[in-house]
C-alpha positions as a Markdown table, in Angstrom:
| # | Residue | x | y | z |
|---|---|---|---|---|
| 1 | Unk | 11.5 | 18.8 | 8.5 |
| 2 | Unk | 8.0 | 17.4 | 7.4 |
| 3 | Unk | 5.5 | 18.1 | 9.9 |
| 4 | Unk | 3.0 | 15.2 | 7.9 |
| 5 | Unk | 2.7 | 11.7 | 8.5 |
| 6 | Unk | 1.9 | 10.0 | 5.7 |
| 7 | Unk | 0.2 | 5.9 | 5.9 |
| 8 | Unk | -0.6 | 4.5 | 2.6 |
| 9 | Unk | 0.2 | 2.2 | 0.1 |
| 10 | Unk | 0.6 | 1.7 | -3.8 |
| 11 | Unk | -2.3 | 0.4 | -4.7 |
| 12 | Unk | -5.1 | 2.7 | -2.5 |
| 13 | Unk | -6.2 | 5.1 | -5.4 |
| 14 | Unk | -7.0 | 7.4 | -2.6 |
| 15 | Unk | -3.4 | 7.5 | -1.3 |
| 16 | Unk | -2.1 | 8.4 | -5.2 |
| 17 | Unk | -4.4 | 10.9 | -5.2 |
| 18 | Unk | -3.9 | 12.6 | -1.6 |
| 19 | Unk | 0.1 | 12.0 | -2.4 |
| 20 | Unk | -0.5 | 13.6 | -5.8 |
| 21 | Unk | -2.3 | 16.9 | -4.3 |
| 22 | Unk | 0.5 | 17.2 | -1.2 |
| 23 | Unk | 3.1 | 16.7 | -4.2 |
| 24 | Unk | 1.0 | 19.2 | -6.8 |
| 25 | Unk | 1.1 | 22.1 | -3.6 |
| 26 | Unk | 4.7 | 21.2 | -2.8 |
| 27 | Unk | 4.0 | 20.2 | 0.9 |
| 28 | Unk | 6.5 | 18.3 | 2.7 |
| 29 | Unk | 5.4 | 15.1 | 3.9 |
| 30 | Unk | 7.2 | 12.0 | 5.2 |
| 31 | Unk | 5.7 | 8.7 | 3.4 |
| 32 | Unk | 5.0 | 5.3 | 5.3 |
| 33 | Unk | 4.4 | 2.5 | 2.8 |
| 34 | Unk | 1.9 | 0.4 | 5.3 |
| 35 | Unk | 2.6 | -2.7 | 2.9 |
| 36 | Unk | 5.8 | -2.6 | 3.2 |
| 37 | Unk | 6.4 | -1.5 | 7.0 |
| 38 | Unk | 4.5 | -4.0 | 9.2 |
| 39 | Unk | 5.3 | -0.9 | 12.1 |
| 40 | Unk | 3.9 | 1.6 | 9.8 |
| 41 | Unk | 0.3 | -0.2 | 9.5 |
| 42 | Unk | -0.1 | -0.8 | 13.1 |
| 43 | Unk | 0.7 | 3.3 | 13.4 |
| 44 | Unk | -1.8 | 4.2 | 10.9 |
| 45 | Unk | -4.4 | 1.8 | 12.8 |
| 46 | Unk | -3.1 | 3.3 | 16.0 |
| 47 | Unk | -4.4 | 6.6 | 15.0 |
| 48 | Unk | -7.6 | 5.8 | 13.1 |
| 49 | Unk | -8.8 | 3.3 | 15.0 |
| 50 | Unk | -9.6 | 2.1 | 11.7 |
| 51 | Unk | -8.0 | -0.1 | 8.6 |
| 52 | Unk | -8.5 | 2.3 | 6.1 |
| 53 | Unk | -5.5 | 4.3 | 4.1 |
| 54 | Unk | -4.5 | 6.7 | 3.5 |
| 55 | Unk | -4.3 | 7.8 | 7.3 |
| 56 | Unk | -2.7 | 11.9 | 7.2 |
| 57 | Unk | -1.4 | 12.7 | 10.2 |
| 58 | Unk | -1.1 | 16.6 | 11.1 |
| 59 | Unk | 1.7 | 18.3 | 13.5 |
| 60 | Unk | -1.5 | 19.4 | 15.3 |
| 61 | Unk | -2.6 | 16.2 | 16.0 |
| 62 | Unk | -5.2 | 15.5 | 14.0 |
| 63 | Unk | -5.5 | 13.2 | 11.1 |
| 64 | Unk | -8.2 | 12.7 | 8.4 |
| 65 | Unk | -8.7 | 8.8 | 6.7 |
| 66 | Unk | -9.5 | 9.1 | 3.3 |
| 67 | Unk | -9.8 | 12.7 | 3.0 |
| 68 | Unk | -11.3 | 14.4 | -0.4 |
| 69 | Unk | -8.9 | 17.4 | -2.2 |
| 70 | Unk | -11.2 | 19.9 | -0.8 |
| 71 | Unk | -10.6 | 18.4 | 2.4 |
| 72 | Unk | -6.4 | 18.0 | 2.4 |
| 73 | Unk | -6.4 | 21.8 | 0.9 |
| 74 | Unk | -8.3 | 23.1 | 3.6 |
| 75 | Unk | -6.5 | 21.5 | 6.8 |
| 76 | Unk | -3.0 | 22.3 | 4.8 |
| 77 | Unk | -4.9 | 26.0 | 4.3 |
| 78 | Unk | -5.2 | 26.2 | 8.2 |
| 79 | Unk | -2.4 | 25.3 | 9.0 |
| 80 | Unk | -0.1 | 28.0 | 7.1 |
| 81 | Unk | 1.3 | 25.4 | 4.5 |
| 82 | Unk | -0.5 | 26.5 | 1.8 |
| 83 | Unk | -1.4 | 30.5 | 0.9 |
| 84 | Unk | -4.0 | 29.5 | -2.4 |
């Protein structure tokens, strides 16, 4: 079971980048298209406070908007997901 909540969309180059590294490290993640799922936007705004995608949602919790690589590897790092 994926203990990541993922809001982005398509387009947002950040979002094919952050799914690209989660994909890269083999990290289970469940995707929310926010442009397709009405429900899944107002989540991702929900948590943020903010419009911007993606929106990464831990099982701890916390949540980074727009996060860099270095940034994603770390938290996933933390939290035992990742060993490199």
């Amino acid at each position: 079971m994926s203990t990541i909540d993922f809001y982005g969309a398509g387009w947002c180059g950040d979002c094919v980048r952050s799914k690209r590294l989660l994909d890269n490290l083999k990290v289970e993640y469940t995707y929310h298209d926010v442009e397709k799922d009405d429900s899944a936007r107002d989540k991702a705004q929900q948590i943020s406070g903010k419009l911007s995608i993606p929106v990464i949602q831990f099982e701890d919790g916390s949540y980074f908007v727009e996060p860099s690589d270095p940034q994603l590897r770390e938290k996933l790092q933390s939290l035992g997901l990742i060993t490199d």
